[in-house]
N, C-alpha and C positions, 0 to 999 in steps of 0.2 A: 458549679463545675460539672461539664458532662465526665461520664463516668460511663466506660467499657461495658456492653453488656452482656459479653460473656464471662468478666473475673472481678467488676466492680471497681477497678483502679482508674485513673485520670485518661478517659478517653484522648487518642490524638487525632483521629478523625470520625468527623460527623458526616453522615451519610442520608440524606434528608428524605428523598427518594424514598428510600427503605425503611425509616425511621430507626435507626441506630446507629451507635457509635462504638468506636470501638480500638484498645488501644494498641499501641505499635505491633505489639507481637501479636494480637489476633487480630489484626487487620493483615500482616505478613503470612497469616498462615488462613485466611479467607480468599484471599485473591487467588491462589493455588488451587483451593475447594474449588470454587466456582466456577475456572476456568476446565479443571475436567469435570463440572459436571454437567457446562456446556459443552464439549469434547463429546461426552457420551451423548445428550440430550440430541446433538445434530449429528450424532456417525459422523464424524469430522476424519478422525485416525483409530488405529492402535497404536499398543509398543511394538508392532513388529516391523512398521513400517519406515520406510526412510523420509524425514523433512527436511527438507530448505526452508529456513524462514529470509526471507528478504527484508534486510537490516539497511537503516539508513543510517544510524548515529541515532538516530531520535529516541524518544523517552520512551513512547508502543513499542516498536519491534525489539529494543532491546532488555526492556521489561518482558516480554513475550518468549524472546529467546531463552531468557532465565527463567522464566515460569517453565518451558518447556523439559528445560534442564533439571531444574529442578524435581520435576515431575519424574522422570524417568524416561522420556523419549528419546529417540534416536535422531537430535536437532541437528544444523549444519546449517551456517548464516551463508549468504549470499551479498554481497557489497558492489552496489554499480555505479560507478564513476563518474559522473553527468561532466563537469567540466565548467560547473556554475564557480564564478569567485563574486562577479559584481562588487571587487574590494574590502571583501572580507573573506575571503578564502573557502565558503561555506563547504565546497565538496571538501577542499584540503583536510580543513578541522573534523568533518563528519567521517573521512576514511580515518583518519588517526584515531576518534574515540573505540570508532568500531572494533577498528584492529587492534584496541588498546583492550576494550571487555573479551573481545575473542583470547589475546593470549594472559590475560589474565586468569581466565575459567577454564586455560585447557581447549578448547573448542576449535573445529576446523572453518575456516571462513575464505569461502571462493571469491576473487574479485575479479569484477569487468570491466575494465578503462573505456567507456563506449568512446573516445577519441583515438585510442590506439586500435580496437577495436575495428573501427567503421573511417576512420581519418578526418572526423569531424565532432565536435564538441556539443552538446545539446543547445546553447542558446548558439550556435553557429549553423546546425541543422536549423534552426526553429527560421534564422535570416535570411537564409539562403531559398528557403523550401517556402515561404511566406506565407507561413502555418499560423494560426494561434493569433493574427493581428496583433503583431508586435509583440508577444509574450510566448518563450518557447513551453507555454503548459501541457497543450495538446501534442507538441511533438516530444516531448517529455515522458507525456502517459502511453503513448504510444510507444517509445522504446523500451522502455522497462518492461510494460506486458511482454513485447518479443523477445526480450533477453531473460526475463522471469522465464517464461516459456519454455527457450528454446536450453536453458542452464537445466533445468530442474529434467530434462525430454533425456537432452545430451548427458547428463552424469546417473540416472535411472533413479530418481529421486519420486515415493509416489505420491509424495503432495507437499503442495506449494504453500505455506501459512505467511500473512501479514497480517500485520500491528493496528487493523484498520478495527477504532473504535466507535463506542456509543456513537459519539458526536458526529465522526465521520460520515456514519453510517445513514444517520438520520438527516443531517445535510442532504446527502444525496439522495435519499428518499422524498425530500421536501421537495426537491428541483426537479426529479422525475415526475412527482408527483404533478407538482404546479403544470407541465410540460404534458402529462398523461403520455409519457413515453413510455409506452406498454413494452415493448421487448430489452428496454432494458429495467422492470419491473417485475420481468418473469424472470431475469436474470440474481437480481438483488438478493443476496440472502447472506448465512454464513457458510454455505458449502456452493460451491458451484462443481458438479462432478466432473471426472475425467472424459476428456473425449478426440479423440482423432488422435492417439498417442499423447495427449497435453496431459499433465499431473493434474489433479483433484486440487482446487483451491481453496484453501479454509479462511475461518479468521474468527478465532477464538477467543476475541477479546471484545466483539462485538455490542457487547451486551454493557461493558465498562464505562463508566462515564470518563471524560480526558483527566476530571481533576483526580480520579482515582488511581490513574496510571502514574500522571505527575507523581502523588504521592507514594503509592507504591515505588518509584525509580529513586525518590528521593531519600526514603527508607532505606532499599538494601543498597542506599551507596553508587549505584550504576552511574556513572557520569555518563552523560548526555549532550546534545547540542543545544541551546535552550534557543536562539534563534530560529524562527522561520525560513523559510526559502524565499531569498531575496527577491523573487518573481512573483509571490504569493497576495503582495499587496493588493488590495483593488478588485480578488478575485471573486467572482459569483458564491462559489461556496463559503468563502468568508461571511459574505453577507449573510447568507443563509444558515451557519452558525449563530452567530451575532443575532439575529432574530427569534432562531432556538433558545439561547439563552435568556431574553428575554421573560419568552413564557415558562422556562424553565424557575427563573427567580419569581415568579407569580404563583405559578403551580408547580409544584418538584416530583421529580417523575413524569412530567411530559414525554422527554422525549423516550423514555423507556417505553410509556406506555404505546405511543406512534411506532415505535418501529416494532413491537411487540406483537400491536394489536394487528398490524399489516402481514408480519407473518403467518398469524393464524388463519386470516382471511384468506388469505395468499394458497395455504394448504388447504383450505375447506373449499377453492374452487370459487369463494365469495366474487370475488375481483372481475373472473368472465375473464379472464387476460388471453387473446390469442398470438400465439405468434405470427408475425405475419409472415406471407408466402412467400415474399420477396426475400425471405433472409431464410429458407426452408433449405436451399442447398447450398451444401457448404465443401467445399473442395480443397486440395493442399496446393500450398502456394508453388507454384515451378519451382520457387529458386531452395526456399527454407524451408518448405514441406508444413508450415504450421496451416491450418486450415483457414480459410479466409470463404466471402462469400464472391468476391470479386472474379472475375476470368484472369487466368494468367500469376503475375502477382498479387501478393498481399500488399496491404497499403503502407508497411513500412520497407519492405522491398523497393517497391514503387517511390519510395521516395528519395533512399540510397542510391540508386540507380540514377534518378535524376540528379542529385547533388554530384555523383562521378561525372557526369556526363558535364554538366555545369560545369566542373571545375577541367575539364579535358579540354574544354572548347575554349576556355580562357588562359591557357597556358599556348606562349608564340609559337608559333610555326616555324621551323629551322629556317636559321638567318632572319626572322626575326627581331632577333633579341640581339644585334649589333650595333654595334654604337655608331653614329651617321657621319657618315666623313665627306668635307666638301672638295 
């Protein structure tokens, strides 16, 4: 029987990586450790400052929110509406848990219907705008940064925190990596700082592994969405989890050690990472001021615009729309 190795009772989770285990209640009261003392370790926030953390339903962000809470921070969830069901109602059930932990804990929680919003649904933007080859991900990731953005700009909030963990993180480092996409390698981290009036982006859970969150959610009770995002299937970073894992069950602590080791290099200048010149100026978009590198519009600007116009030119011309009499 493993057995806790801070009180010596029936361990409930094994942490391989680290080599310890450790049971319900010092695992409940680690996760909290750790997350300020990556907090402090990256100058992420203080107490004095105002967060949004951007909530999906899922098991990160709203494990995060309660860590936050917990903690003593000055939290505030943000919930964005995509307008995904694919027959199972996925946004429906993910606003209901949300709004369900928000008015359970007391807590204020901003939401954005991006269909009421903008007049069109995210896998309906994705159709229209023939983004993402057939899968609205890219125009997905693309809304949420604008509306993260522009919520946290718009309410004075000075930093933006997501649920983006280990796994995630290391994912998308594998894919930059394989790619040597340097400028967004210089990007990658757990703080990306404030800039051009945008909130300071954290993500304090970075360091977590997903099954630690899982279990932390499942511990204090948090319900959750436990499905995927019905678009998710098939997707590159899937894969590239799935292959993380792998050498994770080979060697444990892989991928801690990968995104670990890249940060160090990262700060010591190892990497040689330049930015390139072609993204050196960056300007506010005409319409929504968030800064873009583009002339004119930003590229979600640019793409609303186009779906209005799309859908103006497709609506009849008076008279029209009457019924043909012989």
């Amino acid at each position: 029987m493993m057995k806790c190795k801070k009180c010596g009772e029936k361990a409930s989770v094994n942490m391989r990586q680290h080599r310890m285990a450790l049971c319900r209640e010092h695992f409940l009261e680690w996760i909290p450790e750790q997350t300020e003392r990556f907090i402090k370790k990256y100058n992420m926030f203080t107490r004095d400052e105002k967060i949004l953390v951007a909530v999906s339903g899922g098991k990160d962000s709203l494990s995060l929110w309660d860590i936050l809470v917990r903690l003593g921070y000055q939290a505030d969830g943000l919930y964005l509406g995509l307008g995904i069901d694919e027959g199972i109602h996925y946004s429906e059930e993910s606003h209901r848990l949300t709004d369900e932990f928000a008015r359970k804990n007391d807590l204020k929680l901003h939401v954005v219907n991006i269909e009421k919003e903008y007049g069109h649904s995210i896998p309906a933007l994705s159709q229209m705008s023939h983004r993402g080859y057939g899968k609205p991900c890219s125009v997905c990731g693309l809304a949420k940064r604008h509306e993260m953005n522009r919520i946290a700009r718009d309410l004075g909030y000075d930093v933006l925190a997501t649920g983006h963990n280990l796994d995630d993180e290391a994912a998308v480092l594998f894919g930059n990596t394989l790619h040597w996409a340097s400028d967004y390698l210089l990007r990658q981290g757990p703080v990306l700082p404030s800039s051009d009036g945008l909130a300071r982006k954290v993500k304090p859970l970075c360091r977590f592994y997903e099954r630690e969150m899982a279990a932390y959610a499942i511990m204090r009770e948090i319900e959750y969405i436990y499905e995927e995002c019905p678009f998710a299937a098939g997707a590159t970073q899937v894969f590239y989890k799935e292959f993380l894992n792998q050498l994770e069950t080979v060697r444990p602590g892989t991928k801690l050690t990968f995104y670990l080791r890249f940060l160090e290099a990262r700060q010591s200048g190892a990497l040689f990472i330049q930015r390139d010149a072609a993204h050196a100026h960056i300007r506010p978009c005409e319409k929504c001021g968030q800064p873009t590198s583009a002339p004119g519009l930003c590229s979600f600007c640019r793409m609303i615009e186009k779906m209005n116009v799309a859908v103006a030119d497709s609506l009849p011309e008076d008279g029209d729309d009457q019924p043909y009499e012989e």
